[in-house]
PDB file of N, CA, C and O in Angstrom:
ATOM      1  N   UNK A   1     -69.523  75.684 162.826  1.00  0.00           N
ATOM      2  CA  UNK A   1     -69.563  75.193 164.171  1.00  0.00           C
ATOM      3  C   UNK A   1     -68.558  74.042 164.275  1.00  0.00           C
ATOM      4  O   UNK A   1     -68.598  72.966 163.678  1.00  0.00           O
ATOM      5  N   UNK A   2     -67.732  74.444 165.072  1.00  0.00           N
ATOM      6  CA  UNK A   2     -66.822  73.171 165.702  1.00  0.00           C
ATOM      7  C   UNK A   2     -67.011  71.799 166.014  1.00  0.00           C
ATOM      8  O   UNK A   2     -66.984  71.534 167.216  1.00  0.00           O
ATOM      9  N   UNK A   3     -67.218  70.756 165.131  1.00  0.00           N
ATOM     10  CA  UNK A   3     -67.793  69.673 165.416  1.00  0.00           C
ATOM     11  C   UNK A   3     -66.534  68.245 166.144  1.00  0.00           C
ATOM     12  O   UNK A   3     -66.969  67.223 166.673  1.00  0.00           O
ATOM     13  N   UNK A   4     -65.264  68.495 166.006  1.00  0.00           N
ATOM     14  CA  UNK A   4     -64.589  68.202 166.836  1.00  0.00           C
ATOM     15  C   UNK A   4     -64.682  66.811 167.914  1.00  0.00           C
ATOM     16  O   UNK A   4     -64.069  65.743 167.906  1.00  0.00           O
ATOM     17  N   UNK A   5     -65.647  67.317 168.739  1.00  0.00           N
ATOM     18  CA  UNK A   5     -65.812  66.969 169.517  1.00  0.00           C
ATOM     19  C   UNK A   5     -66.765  65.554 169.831  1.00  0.00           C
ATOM     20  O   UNK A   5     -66.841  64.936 170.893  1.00  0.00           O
ATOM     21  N   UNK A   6     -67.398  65.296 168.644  1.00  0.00           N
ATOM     22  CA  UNK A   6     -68.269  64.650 168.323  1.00  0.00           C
ATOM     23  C   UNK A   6     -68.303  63.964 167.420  1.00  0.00           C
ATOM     24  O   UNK A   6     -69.363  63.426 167.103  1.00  0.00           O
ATOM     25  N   UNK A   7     -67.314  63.793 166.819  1.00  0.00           N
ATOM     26  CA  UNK A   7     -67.085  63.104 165.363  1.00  0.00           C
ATOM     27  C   UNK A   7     -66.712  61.793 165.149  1.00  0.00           C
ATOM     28  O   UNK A   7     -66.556  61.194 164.085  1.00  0.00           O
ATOM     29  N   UNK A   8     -66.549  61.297 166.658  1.00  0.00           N
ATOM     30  CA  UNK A   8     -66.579  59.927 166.489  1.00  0.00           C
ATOM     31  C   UNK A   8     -67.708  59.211 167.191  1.00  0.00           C
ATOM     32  O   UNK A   8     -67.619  58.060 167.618  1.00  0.00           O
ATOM     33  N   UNK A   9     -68.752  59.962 167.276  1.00  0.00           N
ATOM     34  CA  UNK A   9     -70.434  59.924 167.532  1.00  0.00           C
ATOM     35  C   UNK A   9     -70.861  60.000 165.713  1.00  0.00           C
ATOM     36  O   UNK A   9     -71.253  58.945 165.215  1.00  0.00           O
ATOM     37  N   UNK A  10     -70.786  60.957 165.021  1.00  0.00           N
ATOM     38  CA  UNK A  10     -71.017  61.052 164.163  1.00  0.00           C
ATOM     39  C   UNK A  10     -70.698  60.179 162.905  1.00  0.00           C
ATOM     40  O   UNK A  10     -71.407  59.851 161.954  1.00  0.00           O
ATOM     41  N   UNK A  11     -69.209  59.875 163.261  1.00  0.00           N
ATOM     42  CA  UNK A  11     -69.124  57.989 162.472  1.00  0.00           C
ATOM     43  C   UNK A  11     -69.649  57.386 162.510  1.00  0.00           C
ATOM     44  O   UNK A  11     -70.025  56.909 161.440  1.00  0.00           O
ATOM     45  N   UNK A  12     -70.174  56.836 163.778  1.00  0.00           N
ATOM     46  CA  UNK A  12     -70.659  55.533 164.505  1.00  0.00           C
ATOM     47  C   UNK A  12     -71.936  55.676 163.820  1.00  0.00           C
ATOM     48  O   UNK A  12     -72.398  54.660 163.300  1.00  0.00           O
ATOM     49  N   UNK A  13     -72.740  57.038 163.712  1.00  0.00           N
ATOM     50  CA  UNK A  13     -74.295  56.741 163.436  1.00  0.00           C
ATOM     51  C   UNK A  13     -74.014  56.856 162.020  1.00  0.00           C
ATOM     52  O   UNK A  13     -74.491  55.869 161.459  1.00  0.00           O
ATOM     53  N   UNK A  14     -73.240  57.913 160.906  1.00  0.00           N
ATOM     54  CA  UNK A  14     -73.621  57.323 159.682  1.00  0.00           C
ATOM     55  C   UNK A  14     -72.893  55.858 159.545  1.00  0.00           C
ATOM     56  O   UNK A  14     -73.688  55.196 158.878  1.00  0.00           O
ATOM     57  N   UNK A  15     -72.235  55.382 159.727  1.00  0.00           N
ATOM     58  CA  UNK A  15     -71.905  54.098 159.594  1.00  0.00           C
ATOM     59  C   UNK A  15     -72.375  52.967 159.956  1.00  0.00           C
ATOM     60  O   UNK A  15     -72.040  51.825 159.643  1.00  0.00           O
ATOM     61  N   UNK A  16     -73.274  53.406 160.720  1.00  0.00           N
ATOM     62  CA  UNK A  16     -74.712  52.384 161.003  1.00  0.00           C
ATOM     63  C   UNK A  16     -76.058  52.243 160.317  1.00  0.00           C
ATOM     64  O   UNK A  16     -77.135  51.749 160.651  1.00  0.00           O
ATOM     65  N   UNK A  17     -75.556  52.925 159.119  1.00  0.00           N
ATOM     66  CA  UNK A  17     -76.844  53.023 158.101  1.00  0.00           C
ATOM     67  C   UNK A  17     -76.110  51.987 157.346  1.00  0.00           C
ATOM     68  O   UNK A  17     -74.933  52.110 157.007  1.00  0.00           O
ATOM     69  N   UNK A  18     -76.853  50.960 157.099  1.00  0.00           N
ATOM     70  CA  UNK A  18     -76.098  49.893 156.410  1.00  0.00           C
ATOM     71  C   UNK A  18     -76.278  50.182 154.678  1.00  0.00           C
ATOM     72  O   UNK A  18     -75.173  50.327 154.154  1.00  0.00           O
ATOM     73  N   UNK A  19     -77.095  50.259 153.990  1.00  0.00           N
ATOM     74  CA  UNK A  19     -76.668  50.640 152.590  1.00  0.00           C
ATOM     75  C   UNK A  19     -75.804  51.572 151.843  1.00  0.00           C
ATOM     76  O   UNK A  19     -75.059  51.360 150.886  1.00  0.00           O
ATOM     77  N   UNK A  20     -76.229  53.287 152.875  1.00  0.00           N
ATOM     78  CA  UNK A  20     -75.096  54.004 152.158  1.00  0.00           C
ATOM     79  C   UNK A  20     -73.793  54.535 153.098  1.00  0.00           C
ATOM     80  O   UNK A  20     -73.054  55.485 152.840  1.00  0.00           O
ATOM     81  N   UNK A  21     -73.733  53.586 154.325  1.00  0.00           N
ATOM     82  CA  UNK A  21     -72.998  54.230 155.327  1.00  0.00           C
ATOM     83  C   UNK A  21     -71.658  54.625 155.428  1.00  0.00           C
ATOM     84  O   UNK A  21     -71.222  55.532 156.138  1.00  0.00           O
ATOM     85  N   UNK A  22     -70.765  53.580 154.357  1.00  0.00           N
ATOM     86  CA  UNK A  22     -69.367  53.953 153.571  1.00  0.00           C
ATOM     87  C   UNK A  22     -68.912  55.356 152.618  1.00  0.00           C
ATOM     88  O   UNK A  22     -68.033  56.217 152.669  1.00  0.00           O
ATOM     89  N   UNK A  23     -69.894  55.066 151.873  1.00  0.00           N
ATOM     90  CA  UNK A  23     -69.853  56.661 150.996  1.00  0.00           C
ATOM     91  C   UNK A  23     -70.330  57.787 151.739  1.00  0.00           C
ATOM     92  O   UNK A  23     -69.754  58.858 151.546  1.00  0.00           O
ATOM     93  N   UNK A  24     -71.417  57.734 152.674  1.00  0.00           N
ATOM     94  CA  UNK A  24     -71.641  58.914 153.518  1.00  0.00           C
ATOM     95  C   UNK A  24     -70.530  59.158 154.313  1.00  0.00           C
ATOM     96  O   UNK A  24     -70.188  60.305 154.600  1.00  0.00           O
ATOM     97  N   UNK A  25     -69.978  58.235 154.665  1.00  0.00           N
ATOM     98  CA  UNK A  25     -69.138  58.948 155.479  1.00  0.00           C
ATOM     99  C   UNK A  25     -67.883  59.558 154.813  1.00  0.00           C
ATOM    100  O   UNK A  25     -67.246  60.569 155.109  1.00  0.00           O
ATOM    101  N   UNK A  26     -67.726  58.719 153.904  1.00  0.00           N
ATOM    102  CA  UNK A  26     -66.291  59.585 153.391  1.00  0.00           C
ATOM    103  C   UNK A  26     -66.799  61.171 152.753  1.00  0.00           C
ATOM    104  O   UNK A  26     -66.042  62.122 152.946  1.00  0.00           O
ATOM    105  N   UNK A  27     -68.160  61.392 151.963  1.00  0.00           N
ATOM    106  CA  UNK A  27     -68.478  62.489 151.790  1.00  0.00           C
ATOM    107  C   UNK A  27     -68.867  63.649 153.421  1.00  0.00           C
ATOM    108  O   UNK A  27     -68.538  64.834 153.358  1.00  0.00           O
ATOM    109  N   UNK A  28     -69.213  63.371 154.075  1.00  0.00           N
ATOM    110  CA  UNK A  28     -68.985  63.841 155.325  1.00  0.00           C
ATOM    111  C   UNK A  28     -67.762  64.622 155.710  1.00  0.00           C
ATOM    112  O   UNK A  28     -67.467  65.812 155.605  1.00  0.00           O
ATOM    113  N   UNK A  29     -67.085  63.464 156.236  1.00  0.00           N
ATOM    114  CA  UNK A  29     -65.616  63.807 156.645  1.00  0.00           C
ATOM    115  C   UNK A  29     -65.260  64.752 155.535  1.00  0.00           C
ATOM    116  O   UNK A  29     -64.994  65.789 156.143  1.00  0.00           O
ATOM    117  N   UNK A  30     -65.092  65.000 154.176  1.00  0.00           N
ATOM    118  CA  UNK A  30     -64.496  65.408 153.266  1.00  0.00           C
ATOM    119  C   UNK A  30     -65.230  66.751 153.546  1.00  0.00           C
ATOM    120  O   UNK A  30     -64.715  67.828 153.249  1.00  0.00           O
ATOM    121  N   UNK A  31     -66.275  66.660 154.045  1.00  0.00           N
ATOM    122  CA  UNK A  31     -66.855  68.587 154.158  1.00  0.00           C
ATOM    123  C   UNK A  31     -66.571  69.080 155.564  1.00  0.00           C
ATOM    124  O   UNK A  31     -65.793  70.003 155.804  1.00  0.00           O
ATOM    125  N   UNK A  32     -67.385  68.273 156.654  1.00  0.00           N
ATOM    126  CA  UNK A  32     -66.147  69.021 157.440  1.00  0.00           C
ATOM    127  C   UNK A  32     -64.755  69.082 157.800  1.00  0.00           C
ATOM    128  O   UNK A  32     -64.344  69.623 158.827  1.00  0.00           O
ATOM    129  N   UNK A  33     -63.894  68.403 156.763  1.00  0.00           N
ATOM    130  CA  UNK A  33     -62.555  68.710 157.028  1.00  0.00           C
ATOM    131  C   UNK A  33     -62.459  70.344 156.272  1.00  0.00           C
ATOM    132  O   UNK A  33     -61.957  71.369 156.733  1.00  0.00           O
ATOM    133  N   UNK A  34     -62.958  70.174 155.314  1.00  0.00           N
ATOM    134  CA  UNK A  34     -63.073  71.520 153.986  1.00  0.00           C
ATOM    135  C   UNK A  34     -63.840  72.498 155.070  1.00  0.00           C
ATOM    136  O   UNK A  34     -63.205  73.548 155.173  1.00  0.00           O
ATOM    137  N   UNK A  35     -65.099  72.473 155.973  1.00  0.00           N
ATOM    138  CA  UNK A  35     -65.471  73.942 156.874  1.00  0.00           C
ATOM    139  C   UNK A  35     -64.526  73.846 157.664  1.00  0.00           C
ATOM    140  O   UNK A  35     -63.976  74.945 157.603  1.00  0.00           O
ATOM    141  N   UNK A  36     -63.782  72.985 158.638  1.00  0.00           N
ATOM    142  CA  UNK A  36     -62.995  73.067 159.501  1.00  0.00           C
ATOM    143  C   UNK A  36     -61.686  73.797 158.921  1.00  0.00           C
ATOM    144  O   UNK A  36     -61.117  74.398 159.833  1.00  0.00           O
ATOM    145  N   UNK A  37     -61.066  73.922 157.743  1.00  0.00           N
ATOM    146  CA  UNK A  37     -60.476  74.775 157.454  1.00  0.00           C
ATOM    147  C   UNK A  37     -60.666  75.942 157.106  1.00  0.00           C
ATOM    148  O   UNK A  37     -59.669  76.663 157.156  1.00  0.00           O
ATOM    149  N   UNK A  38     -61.934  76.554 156.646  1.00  0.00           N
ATOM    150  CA  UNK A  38     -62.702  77.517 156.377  1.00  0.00           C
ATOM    151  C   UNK A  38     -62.989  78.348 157.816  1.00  0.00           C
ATOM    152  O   UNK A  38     -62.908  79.565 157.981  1.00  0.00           O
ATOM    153  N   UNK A  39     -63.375  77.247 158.872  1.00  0.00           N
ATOM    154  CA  UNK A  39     -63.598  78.204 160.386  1.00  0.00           C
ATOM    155  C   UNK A  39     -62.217  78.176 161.354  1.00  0.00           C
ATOM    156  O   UNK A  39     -62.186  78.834 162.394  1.00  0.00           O
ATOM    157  N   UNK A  40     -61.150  77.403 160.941  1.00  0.00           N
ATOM    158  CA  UNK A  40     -59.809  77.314 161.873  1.00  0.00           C
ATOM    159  C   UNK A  40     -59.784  76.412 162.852  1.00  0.00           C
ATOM    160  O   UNK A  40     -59.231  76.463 163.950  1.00  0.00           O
ATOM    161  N   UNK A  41     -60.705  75.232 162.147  1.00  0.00           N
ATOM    162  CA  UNK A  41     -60.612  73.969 163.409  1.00  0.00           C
ATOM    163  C   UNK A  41     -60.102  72.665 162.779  1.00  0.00           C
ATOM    164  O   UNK A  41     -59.420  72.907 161.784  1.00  0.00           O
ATOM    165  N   UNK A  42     -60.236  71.227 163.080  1.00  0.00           N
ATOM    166  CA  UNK A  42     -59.891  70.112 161.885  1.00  0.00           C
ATOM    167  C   UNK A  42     -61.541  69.966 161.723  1.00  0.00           C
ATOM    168  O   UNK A  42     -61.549  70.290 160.535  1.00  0.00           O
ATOM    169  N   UNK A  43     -62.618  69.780 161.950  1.00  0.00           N
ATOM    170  CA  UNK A  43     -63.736  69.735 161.338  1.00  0.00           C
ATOM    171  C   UNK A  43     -64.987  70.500 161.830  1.00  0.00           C
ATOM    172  O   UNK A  43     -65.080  70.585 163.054  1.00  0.00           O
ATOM    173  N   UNK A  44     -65.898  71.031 161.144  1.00  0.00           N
ATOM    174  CA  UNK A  44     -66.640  72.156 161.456  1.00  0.00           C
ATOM    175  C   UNK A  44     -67.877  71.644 160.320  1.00  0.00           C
ATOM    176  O   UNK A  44     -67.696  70.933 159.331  1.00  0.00           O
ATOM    177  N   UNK A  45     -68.939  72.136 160.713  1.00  0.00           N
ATOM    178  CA  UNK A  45     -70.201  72.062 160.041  1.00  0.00           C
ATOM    179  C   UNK A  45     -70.714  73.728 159.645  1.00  0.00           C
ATOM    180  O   UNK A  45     -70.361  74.774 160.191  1.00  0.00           O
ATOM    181  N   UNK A  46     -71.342  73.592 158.890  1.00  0.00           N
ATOM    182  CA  UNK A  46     -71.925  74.998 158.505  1.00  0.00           C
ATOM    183  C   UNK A  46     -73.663  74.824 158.554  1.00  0.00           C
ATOM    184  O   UNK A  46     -74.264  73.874 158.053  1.00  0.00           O
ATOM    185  N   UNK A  47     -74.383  76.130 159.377  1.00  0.00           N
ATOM    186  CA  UNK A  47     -75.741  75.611 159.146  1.00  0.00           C
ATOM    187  C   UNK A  47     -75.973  77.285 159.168  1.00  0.00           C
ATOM    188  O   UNK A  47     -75.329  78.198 159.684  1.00  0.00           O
ATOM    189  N   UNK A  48     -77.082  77.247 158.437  1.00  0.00           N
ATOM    190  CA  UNK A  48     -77.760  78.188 158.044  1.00  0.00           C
ATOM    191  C   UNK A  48     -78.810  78.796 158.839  1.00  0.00           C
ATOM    192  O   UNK A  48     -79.593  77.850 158.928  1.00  0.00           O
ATOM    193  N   UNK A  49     -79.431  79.928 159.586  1.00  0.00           N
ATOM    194  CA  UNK A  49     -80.428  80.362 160.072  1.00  0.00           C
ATOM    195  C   UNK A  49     -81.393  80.939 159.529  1.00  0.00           C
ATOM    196  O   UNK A  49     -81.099  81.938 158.872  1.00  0.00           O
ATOM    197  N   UNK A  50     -82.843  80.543 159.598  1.00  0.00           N
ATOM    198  CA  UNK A  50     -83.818  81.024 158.988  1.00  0.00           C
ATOM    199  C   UNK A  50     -84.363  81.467 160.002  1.00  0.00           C
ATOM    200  O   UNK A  50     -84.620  80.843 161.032  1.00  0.00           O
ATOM    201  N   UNK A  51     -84.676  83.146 159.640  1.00  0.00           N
ATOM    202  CA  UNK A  51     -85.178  83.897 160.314  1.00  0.00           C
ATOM    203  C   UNK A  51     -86.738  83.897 160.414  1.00  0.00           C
ATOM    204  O   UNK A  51     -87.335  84.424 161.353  1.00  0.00           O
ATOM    205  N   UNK A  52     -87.343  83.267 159.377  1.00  0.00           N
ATOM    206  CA  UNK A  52     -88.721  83.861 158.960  1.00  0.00           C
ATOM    207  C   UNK A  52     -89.196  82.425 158.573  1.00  0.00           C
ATOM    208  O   UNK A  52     -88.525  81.634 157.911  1.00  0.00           O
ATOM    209  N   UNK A  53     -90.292  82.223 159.014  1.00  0.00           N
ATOM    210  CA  UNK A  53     -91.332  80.892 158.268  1.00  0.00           C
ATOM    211  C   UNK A  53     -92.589  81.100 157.549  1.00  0.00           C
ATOM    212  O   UNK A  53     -93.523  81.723 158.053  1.00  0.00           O
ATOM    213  N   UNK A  54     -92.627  80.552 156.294  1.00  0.00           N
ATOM    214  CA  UNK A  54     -93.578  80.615 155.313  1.00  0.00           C
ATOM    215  C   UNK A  54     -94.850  79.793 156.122  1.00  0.00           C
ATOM    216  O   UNK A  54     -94.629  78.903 156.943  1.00  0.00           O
ATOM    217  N   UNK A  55     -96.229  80.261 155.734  1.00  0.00           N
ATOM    218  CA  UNK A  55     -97.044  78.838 155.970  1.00  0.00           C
ATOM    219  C   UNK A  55     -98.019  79.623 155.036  1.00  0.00           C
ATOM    220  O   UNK A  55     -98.262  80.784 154.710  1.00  0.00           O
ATOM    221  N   UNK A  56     -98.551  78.023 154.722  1.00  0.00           N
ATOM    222  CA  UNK A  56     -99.503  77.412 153.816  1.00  0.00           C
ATOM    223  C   UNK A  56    -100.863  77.868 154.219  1.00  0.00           C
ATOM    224  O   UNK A  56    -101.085  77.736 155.423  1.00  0.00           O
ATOM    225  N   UNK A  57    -101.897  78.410 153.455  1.00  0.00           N
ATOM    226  CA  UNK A  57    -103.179  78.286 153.853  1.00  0.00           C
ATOM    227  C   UNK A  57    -103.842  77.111 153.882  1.00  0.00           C
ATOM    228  O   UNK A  57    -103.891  76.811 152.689  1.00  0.00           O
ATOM    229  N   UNK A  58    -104.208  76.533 154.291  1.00  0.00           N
ATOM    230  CA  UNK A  58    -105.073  75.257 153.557  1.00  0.00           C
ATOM    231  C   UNK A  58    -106.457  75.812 153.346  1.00  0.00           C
ATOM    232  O   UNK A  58    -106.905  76.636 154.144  1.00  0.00           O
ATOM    233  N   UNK A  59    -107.146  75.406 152.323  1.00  0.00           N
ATOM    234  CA  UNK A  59    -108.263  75.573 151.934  1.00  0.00           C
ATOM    235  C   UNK A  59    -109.684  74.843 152.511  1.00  0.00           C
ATOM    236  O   UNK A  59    -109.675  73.616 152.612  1.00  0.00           O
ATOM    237  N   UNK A  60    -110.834  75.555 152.866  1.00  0.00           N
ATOM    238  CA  UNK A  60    -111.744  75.468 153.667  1.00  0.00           C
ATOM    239  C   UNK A  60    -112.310  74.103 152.635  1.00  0.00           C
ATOM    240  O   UNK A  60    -112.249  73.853 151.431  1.00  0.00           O
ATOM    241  N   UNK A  61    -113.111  73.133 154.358  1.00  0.00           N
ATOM    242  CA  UNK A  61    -113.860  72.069 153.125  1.00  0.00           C
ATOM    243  C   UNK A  61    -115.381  72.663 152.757  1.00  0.00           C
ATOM    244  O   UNK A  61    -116.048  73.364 153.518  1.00  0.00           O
ATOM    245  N   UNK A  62    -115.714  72.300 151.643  1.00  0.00           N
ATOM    246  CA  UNK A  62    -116.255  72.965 150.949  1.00  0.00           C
ATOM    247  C   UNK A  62    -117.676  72.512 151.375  1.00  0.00           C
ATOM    248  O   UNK A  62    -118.694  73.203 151.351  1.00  0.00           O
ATOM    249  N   UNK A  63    -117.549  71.189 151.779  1.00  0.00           N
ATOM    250  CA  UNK A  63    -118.877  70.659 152.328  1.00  0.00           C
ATOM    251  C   UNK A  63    -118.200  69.454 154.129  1.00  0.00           C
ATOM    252  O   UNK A  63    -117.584  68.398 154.273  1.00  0.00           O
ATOM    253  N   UNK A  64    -118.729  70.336 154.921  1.00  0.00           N
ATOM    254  CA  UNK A  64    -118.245  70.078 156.124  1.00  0.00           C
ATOM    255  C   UNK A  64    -118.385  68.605 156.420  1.00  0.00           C
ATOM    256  O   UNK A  64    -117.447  67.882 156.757  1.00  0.00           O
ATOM    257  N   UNK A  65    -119.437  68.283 156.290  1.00  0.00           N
ATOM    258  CA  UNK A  65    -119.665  66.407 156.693  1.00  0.00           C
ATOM    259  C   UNK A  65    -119.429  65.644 155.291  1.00  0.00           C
ATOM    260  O   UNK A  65    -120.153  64.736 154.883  1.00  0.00           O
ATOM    261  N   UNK A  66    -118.614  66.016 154.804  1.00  0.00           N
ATOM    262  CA  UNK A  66    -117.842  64.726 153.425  1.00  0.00           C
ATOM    263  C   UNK A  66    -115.901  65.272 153.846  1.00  0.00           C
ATOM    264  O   UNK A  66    -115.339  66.296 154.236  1.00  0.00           O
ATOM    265  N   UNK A  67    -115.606  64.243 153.566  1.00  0.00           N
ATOM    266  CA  UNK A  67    -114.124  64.757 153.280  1.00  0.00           C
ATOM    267  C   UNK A  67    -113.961  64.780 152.202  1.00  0.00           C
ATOM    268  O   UNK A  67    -114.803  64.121 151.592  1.00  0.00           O
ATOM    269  N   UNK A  68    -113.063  65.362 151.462  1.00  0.00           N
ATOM    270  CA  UNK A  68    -112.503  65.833 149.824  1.00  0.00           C
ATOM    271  C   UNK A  68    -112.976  64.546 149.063  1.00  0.00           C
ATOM    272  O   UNK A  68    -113.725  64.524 148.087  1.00  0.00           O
ATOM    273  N   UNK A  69    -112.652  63.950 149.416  1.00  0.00           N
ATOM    274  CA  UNK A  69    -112.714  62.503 148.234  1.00  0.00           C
ATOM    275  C   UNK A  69    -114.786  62.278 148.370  1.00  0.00           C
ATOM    276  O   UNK A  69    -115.199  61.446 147.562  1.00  0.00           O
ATOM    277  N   UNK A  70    -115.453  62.672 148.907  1.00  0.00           N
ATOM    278  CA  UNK A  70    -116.667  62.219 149.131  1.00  0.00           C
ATOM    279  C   UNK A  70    -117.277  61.078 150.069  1.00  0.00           C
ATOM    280  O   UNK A  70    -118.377  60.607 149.779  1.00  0.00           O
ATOM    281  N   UNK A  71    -116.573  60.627 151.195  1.00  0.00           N
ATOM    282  CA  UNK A  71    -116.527  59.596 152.064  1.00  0.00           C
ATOM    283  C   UNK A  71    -117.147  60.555 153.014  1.00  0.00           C
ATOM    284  O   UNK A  71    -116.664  61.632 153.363  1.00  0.00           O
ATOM    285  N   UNK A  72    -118.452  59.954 153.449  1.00  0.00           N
ATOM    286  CA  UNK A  72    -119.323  60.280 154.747  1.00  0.00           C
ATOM    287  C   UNK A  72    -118.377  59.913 155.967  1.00  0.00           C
ATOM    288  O   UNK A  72    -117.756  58.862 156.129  1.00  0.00           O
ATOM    289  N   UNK A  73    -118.422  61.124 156.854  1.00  0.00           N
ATOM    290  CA  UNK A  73    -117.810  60.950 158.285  1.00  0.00           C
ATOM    291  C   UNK A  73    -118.887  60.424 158.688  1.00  0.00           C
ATOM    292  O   UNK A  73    -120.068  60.559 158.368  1.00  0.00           O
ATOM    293  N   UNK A  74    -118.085  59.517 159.778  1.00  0.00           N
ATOM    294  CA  UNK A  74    -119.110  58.461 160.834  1.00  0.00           C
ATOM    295  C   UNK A  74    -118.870  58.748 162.307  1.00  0.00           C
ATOM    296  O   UNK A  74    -117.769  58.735 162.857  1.00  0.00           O
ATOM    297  N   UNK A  75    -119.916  58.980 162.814  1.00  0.00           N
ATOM    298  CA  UNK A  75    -119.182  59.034 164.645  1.00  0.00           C
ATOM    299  C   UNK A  75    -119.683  58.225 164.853  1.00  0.00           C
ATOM    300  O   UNK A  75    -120.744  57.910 164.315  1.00  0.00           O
ATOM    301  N   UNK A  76    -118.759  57.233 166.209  1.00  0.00           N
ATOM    302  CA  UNK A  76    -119.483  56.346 167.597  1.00  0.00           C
ATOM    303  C   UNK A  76    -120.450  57.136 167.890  1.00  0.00           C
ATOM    304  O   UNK A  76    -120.248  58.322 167.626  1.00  0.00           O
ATOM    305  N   UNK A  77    -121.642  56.807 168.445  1.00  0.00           N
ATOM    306  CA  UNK A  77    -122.234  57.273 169.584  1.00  0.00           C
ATOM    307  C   UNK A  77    -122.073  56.496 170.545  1.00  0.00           C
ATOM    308  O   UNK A  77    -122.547  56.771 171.647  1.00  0.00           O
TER     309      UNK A  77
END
């Protein structure tokens, strides 16, 4: 994707991360200059589509009025 257009939005915010905001950016720039030659632009991003989502069962509580750790639920009345 043609990022172009936006890349001096995209400075401004990693370079506003004050600890690693120098090295991010030069690793940045250095990849989309590398997709932007890969897609025929000066900088381009690559993202991936996931078609399909995994999910988790979670497991039933085993005793309804304790939570896992053994702590009695309390209601207001």
């Amino acid at each position: 994707m043609d990022v172009g257009s936006v890349i001096n939005l995209s400075r401004e915010g990693i370079l506003s991360n004050t600890l690693e905001g120098k090295s991010l950016w030069a690793e940045y720039e250095m990849c989309t200059k590398f997709r932007g030659r890969e897609y025929g632009c000066q900088n381009a991003e690559a993202f991936a589509r996931i078609t399909s989502v995994g999910s988790v069962k979670t497991p039933e509580n085993p005793v309804p009025g304790l939570w896992y750790s053994g702590v009695q639920l309390a209601h207001d009345s």
